[in-house]
Every structure is written in C-alpha cells, then in structure tokens.
N, CA, C and O atoms as CSV, one atom per row, in Angstrom:
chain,resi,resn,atom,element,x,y,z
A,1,UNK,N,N,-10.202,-19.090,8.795
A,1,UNK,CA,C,-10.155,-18.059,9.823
A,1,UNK,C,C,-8.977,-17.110,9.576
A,1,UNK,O,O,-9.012,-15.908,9.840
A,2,UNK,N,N,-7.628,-17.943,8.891
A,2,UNK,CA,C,-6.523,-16.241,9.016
A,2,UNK,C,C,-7.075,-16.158,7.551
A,2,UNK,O,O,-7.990,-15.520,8.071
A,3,UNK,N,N,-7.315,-16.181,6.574
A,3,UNK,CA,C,-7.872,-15.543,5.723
A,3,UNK,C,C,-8.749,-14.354,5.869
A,3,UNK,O,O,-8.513,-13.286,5.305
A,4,UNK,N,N,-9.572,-14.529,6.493
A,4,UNK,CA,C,-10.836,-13.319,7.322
A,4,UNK,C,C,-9.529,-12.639,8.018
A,4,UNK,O,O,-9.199,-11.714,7.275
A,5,UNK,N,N,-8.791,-12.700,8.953
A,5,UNK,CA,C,-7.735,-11.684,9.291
A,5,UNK,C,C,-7.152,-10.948,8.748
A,5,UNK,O,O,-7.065,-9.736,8.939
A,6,UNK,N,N,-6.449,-11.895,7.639
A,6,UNK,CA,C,-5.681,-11.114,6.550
A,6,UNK,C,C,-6.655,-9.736,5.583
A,6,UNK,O,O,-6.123,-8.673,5.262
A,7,UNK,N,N,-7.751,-10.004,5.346
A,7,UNK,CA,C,-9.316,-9.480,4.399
A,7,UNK,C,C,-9.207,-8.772,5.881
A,7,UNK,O,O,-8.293,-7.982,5.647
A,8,UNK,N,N,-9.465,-8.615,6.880
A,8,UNK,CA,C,-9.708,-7.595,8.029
A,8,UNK,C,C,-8.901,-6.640,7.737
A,8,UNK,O,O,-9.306,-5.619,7.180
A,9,UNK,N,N,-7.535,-6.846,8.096
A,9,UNK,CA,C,-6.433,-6.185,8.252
A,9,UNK,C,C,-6.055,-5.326,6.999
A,9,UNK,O,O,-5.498,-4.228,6.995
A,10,UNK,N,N,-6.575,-6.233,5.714
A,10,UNK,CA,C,-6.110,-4.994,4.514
A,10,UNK,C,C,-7.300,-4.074,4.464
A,10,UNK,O,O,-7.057,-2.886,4.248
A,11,UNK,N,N,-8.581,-4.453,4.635
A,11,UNK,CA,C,-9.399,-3.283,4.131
A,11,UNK,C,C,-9.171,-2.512,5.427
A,11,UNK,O,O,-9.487,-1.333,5.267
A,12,UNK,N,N,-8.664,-2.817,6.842
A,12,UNK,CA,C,-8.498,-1.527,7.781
A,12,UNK,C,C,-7.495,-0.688,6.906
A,12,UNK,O,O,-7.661,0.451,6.470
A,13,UNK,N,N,-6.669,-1.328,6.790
A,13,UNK,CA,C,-5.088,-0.466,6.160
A,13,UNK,C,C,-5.624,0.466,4.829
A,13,UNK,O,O,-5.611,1.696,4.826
A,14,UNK,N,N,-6.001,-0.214,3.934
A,14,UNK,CA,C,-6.668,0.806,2.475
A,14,UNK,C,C,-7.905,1.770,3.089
A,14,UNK,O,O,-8.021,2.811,2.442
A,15,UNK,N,N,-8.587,1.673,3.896
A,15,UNK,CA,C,-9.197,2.427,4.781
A,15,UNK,C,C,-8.339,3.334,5.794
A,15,UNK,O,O,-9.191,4.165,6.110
A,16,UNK,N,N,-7.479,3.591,6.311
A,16,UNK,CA,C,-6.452,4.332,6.379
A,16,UNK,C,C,-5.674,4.585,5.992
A,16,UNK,O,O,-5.244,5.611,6.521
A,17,UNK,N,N,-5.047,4.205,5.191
A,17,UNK,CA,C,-4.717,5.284,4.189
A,17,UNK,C,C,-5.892,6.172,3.089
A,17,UNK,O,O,-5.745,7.203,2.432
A,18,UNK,N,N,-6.602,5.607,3.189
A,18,UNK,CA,C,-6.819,6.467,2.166
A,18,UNK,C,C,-7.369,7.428,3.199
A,18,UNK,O,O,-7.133,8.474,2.594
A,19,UNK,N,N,-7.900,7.785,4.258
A,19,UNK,CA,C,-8.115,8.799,5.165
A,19,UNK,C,C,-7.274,9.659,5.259
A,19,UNK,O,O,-7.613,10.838,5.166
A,20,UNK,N,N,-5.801,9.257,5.492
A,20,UNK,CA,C,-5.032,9.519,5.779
A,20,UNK,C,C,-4.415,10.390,4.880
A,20,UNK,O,O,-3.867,11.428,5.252
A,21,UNK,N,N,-4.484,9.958,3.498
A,21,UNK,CA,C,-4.083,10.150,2.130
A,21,UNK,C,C,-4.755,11.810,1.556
A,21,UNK,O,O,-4.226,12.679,0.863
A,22,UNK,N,N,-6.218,11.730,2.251
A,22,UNK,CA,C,-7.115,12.753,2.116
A,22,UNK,C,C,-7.345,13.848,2.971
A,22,UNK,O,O,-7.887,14.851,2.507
A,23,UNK,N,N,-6.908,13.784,4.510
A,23,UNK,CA,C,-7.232,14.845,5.097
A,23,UNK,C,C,-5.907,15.240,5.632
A,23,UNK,O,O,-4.907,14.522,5.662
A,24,UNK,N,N,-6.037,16.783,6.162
A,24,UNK,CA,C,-5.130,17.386,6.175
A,24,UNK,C,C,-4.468,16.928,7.464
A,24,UNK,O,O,-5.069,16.821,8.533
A,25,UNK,N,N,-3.050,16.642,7.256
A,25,UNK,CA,C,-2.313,16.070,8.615
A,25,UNK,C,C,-1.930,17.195,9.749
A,25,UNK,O,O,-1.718,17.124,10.959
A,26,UNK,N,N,-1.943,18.399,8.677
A,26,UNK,CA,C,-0.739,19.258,9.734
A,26,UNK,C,C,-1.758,19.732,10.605
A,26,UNK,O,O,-1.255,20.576,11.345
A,27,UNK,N,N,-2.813,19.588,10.817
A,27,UNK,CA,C,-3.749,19.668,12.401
A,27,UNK,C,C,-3.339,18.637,13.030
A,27,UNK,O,O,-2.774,18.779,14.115
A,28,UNK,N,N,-3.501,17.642,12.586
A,28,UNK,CA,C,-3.397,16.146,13.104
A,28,UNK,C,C,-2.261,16.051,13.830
A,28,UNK,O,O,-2.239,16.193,15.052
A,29,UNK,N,N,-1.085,15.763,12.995
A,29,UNK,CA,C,0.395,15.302,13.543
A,29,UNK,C,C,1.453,16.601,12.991
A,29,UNK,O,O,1.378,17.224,11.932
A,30,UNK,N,N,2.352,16.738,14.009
A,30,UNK,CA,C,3.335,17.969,13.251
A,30,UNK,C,C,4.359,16.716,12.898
A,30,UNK,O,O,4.816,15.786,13.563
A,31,UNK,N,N,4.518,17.226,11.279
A,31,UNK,CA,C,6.307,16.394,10.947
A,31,UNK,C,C,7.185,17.040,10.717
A,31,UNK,O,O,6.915,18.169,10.306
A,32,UNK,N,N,8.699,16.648,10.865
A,32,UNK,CA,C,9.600,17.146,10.934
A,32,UNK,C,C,9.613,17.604,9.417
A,32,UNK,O,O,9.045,17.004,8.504
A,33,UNK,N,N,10.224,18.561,9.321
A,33,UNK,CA,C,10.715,19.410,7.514
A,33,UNK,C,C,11.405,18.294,6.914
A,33,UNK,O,O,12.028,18.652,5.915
A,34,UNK,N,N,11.495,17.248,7.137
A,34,UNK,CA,C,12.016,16.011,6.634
A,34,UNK,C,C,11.946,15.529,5.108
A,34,UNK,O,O,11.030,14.719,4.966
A,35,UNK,N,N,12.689,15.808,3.856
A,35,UNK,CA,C,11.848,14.913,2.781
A,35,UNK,C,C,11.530,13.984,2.414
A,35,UNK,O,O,10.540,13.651,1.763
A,36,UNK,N,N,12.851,13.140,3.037
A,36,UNK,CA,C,12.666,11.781,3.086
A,36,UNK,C,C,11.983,10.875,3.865
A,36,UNK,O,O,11.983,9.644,3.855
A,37,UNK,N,N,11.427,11.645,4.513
A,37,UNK,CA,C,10.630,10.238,5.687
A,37,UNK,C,C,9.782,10.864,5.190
A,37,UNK,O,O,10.273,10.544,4.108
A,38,UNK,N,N,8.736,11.627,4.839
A,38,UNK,CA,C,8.038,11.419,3.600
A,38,UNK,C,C,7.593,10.343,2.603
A,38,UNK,O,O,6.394,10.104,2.464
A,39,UNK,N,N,8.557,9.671,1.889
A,39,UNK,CA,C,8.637,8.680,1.261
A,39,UNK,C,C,8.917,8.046,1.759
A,39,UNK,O,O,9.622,7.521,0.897
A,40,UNK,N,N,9.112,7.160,2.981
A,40,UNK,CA,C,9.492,6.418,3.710
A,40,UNK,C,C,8.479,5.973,4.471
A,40,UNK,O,O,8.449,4.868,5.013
A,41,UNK,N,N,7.746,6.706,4.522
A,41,UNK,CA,C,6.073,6.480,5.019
A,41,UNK,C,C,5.585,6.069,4.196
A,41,UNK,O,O,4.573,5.424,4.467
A,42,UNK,N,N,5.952,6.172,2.840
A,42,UNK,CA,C,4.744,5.774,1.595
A,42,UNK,C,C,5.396,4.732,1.295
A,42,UNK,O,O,4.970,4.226,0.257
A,43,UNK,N,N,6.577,3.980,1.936
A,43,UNK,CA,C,7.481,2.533,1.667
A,43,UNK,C,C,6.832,1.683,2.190
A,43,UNK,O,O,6.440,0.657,1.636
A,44,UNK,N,N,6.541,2.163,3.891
A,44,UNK,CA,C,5.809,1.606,4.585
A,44,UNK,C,C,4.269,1.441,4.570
A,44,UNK,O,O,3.780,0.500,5.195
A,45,UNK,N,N,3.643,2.124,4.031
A,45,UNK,CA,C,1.945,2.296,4.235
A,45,UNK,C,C,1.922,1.213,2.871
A,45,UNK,O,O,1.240,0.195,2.752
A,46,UNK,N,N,2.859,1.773,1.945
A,46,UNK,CA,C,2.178,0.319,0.444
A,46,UNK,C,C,2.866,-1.054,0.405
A,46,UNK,O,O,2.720,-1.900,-0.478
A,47,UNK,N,N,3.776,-1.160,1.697
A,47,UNK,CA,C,4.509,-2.025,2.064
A,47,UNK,C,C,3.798,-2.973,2.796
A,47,UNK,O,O,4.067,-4.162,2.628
A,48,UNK,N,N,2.899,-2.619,3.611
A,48,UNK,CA,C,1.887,-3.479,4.263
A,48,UNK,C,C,1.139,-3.708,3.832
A,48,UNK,O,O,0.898,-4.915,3.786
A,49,UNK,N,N,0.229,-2.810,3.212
A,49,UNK,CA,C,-0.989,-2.769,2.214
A,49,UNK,C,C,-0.908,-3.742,1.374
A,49,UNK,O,O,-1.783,-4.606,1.326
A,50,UNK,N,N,0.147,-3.748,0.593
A,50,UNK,CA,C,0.519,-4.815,-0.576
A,50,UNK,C,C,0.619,-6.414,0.245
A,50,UNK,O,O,0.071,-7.472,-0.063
A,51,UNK,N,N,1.216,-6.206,0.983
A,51,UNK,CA,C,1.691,-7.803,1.612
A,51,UNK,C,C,0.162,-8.094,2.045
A,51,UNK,O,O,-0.420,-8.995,1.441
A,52,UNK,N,N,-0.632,-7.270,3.215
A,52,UNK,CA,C,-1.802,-7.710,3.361
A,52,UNK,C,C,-2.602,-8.180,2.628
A,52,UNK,O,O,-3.291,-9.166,2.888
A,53,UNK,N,N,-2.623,-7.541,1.615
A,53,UNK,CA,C,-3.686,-8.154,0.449
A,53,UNK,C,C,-2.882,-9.045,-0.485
A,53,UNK,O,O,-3.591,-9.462,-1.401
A,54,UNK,N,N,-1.739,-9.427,-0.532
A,54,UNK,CA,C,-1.418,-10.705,-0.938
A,54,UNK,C,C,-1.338,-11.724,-0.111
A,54,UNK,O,O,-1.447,-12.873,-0.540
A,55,UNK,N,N,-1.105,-11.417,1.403
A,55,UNK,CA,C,-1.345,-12.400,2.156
A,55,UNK,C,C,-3.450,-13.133,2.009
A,55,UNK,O,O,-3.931,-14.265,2.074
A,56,UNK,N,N,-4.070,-11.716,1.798
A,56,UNK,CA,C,-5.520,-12.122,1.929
A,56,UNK,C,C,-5.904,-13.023,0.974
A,56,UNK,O,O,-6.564,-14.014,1.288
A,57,UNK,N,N,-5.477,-12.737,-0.475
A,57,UNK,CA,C,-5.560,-13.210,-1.666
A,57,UNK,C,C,-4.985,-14.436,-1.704
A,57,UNK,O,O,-5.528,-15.139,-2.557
A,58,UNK,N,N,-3.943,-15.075,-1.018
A,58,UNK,CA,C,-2.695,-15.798,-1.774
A,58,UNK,C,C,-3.212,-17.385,-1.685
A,58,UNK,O,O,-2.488,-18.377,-1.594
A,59,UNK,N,N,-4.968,-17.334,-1.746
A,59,UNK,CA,C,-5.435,-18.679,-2.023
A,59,UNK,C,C,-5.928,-18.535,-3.218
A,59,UNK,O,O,-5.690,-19.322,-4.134
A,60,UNK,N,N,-6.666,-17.510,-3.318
A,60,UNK,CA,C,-7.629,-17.223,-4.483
A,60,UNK,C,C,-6.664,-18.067,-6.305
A,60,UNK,O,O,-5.587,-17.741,-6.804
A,61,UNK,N,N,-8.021,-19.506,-6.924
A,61,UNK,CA,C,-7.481,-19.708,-7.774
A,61,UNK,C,C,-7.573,-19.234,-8.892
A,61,UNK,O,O,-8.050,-19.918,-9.798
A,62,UNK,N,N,-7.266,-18.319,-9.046
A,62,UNK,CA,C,-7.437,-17.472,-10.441
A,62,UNK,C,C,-5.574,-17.787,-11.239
A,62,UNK,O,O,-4.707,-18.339,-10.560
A,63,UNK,N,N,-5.411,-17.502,-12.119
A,63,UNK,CA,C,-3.784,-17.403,-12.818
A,63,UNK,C,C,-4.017,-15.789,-12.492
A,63,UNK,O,O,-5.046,-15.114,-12.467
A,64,UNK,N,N,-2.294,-15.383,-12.195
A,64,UNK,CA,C,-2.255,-14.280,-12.280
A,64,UNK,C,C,-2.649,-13.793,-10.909
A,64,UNK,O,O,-2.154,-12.691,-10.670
A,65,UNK,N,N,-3.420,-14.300,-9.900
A,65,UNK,CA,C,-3.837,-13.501,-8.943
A,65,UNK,C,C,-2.845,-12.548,-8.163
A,65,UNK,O,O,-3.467,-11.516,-7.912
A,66,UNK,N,N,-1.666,-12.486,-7.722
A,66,UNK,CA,C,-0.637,-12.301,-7.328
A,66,UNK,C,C,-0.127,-10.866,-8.416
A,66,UNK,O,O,0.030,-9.707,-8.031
A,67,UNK,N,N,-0.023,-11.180,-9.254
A,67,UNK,CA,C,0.019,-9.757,-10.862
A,67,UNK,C,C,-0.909,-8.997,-10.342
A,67,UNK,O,O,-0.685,-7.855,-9.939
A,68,UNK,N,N,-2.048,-9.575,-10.308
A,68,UNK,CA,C,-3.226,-8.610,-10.272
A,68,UNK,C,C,-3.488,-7.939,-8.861
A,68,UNK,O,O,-3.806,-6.750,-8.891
A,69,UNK,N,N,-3.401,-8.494,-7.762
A,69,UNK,CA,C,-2.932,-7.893,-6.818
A,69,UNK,C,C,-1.987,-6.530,-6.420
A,69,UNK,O,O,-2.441,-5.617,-5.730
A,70,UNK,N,N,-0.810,-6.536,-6.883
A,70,UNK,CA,C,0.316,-6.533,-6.874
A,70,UNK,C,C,-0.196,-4.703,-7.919
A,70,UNK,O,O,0.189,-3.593,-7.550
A,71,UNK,N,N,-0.955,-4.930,-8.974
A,71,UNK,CA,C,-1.571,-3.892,-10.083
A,71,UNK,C,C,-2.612,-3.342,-9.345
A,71,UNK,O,O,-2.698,-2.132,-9.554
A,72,UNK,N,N,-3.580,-3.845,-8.424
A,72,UNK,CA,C,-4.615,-3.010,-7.940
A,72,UNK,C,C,-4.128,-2.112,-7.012
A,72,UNK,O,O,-4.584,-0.982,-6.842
A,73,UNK,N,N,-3.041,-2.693,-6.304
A,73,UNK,CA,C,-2.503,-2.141,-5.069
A,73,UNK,C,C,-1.635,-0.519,-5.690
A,73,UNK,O,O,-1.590,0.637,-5.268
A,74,UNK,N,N,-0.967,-1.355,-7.050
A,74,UNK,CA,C,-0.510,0.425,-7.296
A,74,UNK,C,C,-1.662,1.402,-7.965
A,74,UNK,O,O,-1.757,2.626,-7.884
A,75,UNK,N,N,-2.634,0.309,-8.760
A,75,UNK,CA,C,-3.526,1.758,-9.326
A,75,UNK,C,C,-4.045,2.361,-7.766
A,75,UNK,O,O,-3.659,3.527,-7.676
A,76,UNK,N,N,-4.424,2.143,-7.138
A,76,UNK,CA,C,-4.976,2.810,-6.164
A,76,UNK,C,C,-3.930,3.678,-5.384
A,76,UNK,O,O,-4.380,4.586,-4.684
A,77,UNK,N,N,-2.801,3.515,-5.430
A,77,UNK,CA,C,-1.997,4.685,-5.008
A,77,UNK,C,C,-2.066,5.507,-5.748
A,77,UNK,O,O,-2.143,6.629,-5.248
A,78,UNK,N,N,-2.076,5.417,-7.356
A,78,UNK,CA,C,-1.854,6.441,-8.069
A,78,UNK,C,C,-3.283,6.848,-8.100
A,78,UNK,O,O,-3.324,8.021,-8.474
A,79,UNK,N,N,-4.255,6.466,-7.910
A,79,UNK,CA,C,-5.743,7.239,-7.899
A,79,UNK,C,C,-5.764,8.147,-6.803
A,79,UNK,O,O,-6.081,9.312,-7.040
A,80,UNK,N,N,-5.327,7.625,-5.026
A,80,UNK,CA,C,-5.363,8.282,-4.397
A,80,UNK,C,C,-4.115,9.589,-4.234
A,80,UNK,O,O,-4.131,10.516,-3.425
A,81,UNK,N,N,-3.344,9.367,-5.020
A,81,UNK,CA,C,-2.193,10.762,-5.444
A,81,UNK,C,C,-2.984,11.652,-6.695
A,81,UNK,O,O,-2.441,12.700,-7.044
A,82,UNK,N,N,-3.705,11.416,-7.075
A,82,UNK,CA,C,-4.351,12.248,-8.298
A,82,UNK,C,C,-5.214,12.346,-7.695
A,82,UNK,O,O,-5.832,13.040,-8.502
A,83,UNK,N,N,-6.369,12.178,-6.292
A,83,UNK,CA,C,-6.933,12.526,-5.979
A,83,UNK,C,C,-6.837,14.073,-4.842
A,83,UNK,O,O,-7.373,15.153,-4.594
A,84,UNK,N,N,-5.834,13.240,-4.498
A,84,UNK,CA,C,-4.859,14.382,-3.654
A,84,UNK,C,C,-4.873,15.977,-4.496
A,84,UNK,O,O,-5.106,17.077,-3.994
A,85,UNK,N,N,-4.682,15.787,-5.310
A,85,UNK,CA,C,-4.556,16.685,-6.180
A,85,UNK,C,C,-5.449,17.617,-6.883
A,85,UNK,O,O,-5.186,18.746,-7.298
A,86,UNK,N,N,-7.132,16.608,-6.982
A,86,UNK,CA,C,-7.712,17.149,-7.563
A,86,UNK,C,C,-9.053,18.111,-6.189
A,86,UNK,O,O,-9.543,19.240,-6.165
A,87,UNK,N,N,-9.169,16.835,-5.235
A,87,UNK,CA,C,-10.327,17.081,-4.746
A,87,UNK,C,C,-9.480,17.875,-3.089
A,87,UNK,O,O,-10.104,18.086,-2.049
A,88,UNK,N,N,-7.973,18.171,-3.307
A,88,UNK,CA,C,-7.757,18.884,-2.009
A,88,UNK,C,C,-7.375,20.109,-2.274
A,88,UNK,O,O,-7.220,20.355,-3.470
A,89,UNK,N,N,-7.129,21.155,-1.348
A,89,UNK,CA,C,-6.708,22.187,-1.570
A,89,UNK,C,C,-4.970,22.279,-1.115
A,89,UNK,O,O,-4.111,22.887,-1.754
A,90,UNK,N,N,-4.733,21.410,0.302
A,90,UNK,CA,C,-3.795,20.952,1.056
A,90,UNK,C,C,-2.631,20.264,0.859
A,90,UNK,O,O,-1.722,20.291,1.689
A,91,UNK,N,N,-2.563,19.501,-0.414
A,91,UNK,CA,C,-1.995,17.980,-0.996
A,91,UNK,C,C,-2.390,18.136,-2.703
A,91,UNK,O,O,-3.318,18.559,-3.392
A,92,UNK,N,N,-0.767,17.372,-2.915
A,92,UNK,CA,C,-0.847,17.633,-4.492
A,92,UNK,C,C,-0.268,16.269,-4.790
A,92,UNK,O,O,0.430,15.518,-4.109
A,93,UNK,N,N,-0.851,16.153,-6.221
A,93,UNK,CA,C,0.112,14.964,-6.955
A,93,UNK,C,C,1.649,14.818,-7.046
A,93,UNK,O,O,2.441,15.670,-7.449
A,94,UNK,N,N,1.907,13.618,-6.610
A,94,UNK,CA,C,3.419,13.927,-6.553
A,94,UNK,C,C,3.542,12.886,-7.098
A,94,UNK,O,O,2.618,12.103,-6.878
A,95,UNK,N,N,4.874,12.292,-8.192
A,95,UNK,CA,C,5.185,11.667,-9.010
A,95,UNK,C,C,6.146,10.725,-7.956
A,95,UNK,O,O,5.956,9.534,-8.203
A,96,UNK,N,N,7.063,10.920,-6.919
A,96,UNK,CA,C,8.009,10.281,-6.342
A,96,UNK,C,C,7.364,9.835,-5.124
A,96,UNK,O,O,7.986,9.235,-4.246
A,97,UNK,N,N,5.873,10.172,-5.034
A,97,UNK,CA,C,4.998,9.829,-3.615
A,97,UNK,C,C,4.782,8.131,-4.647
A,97,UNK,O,O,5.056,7.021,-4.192
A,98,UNK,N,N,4.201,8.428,-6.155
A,98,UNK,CA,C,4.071,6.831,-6.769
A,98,UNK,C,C,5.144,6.206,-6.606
A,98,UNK,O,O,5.013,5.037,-6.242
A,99,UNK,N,N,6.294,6.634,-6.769
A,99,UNK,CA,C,7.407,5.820,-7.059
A,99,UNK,C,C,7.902,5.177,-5.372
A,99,UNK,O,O,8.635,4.191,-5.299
A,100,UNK,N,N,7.503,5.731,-4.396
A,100,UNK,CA,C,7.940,5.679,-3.482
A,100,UNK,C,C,6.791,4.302,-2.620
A,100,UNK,O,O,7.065,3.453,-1.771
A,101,UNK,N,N,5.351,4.676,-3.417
A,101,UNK,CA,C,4.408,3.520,-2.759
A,101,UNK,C,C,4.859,2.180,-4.239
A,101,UNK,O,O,4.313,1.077,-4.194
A,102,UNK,N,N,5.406,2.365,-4.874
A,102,UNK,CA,C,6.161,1.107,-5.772
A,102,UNK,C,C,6.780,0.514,-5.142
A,102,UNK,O,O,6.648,-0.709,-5.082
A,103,UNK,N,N,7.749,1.239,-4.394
A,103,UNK,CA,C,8.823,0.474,-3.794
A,103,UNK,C,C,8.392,-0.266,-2.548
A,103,UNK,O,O,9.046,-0.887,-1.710
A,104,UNK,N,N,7.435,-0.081,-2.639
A,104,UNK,CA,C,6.573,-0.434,-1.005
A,104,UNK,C,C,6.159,-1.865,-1.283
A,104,UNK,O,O,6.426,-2.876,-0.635
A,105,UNK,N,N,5.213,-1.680,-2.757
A,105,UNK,CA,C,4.536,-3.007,-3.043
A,105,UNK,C,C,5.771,-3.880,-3.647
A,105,UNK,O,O,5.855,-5.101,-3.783
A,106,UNK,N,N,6.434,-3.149,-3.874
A,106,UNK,CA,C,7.822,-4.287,-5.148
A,106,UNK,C,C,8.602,-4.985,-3.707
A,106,UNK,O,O,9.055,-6.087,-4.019
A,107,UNK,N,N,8.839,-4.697,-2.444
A,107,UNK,CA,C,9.386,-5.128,-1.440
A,107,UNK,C,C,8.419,-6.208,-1.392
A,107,UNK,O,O,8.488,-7.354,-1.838
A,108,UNK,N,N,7.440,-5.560,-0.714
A,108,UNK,CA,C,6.399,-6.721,-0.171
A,108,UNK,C,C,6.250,-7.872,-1.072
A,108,UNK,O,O,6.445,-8.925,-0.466
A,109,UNK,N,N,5.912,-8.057,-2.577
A,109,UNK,CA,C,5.734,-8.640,-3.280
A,109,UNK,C,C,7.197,-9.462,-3.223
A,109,UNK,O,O,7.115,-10.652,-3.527
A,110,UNK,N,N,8.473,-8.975,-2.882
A,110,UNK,CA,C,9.684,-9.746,-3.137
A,110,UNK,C,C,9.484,-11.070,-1.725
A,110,UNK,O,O,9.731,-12.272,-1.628
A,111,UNK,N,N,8.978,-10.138,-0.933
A,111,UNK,CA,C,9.276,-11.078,0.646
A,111,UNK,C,C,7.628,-11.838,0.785
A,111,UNK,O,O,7.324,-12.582,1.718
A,112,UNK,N,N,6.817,-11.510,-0.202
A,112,UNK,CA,C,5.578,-12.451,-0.118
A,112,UNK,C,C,6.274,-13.814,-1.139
A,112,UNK,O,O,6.130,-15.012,-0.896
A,113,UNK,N,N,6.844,-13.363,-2.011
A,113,UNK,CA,C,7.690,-14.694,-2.592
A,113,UNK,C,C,8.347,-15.493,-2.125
A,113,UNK,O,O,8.190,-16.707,-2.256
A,114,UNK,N,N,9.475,-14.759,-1.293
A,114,UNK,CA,C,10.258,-15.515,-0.339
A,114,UNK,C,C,9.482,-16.391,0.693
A,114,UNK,O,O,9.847,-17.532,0.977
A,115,UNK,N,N,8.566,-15.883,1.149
A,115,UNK,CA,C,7.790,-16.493,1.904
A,115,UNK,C,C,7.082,-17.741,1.528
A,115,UNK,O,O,7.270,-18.760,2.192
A,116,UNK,N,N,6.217,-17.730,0.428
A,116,UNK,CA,C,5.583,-18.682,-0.487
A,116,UNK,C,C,6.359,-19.980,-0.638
A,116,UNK,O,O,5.958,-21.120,-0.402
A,117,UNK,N,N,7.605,-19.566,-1.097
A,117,UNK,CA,C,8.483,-20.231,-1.325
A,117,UNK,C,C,8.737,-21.369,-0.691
A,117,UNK,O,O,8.668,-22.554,-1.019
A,118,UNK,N,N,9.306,-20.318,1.100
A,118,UNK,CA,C,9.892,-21.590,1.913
A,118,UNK,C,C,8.728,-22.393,2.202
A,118,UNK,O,O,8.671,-23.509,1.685
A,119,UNK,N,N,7.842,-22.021,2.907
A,119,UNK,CA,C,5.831,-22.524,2.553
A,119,UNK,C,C,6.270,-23.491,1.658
A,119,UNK,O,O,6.548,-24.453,2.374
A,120,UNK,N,N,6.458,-23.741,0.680
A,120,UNK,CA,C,6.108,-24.680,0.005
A,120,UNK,C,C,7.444,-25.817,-0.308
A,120,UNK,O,O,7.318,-26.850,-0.964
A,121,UNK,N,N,8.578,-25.389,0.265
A,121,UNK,CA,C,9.638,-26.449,0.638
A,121,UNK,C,C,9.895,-27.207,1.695
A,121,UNK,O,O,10.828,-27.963,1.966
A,122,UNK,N,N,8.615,-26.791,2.431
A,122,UNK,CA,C,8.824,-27.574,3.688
A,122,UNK,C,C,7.990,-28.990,3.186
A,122,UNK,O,O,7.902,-29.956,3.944
C-alpha cells in the first residue's frame, strides 16, 4: 500500500511539472524579478521528484535501481528544458535550470541514503 502512494505521488509530481515546465506561467502566477528563486524552485520540484521516485522504486530488485533512478530523473529534466526550448515560444533552454534540477536530485538522493541507511540499522 505505501508503495502505490509513493507511484501516486511521483507520477502526480512529473505530471506537474512537466505542465508546469510547458505552459506559460506569467498568466498564471506573477514572480518576483528574482533570479535566484528561479533555481530554487528547480531545487525543489527535482528535489521531490527524485526522492518520490526513489522512495517508489526503493524495493524494485534490479542492481543499480537507485543509479538508474537517480539518471531517469535527470534525463527528463534535461528533455523537458530542451523542450522548453524547442516546442515554446515563452521559455528557453537554460543550462543552470539543469544544473539547478541536479542539485535537486543529488540532495534527495544524499537524504534517500541517509534514510536507507538508518532503515536498515535499526
């Protein structure tokens, strides 16, 4: 049963973002001229994303599942930043929007370890 939660919760999240990722915000929400919370949003959106789907995954017995996770979660940022780019008029590829959803999954992935961890010292 939290397995099906965890599998709920990430395909809502990769399902918003990528909505999110694609249509134009500045109807939607006004943001501050801010640059950095910018990327700070993209800490957070691949910050959950990533943990969710390693939380969903983190039975699956494959070797590697956790790598591979961890790799789908960034190709798909960088697909949906090159998509940005190609199929909007609004939104462009940005090189520090990847680097910024890295740091998102490289967190999550640090504190899905930590987590695992104590999990398994008890």
């Amino acid at each position: 049963m939290e397995r099906k939660i965890y599998y709920f919760i990430a395909i809502f999240l990769t399902i918003i973002i990528t909505i999110g990722s694609l249509i134009s915000v500045d109807k939607v929400v006004e943001l501050p001229p801010v640059q950095f919370l910018d990327k700070l949003l993209h800490i957070a959106a691949y910050f959950f994303l990533a943990l969710s789907w390693l939380l969903a995954t983190k039975n699956v017995k494959q070797q590697n599942s956790i790598f591979v996770t961890v790799l789908v979660v960034f190709i798909y940022g960088i697909i949906i930043e090159v998509l940005q780019g190609v199929i909007t008029n609004y939104r462009q590829t940005d090189l520090f929007d990847m680097l910024a959803n890295l740091c998102g999954i490289v967190i999550a992935w640090l504190i899905f370890r930590l987590i695992s961890q104590k999990i398994r010292m008890k």
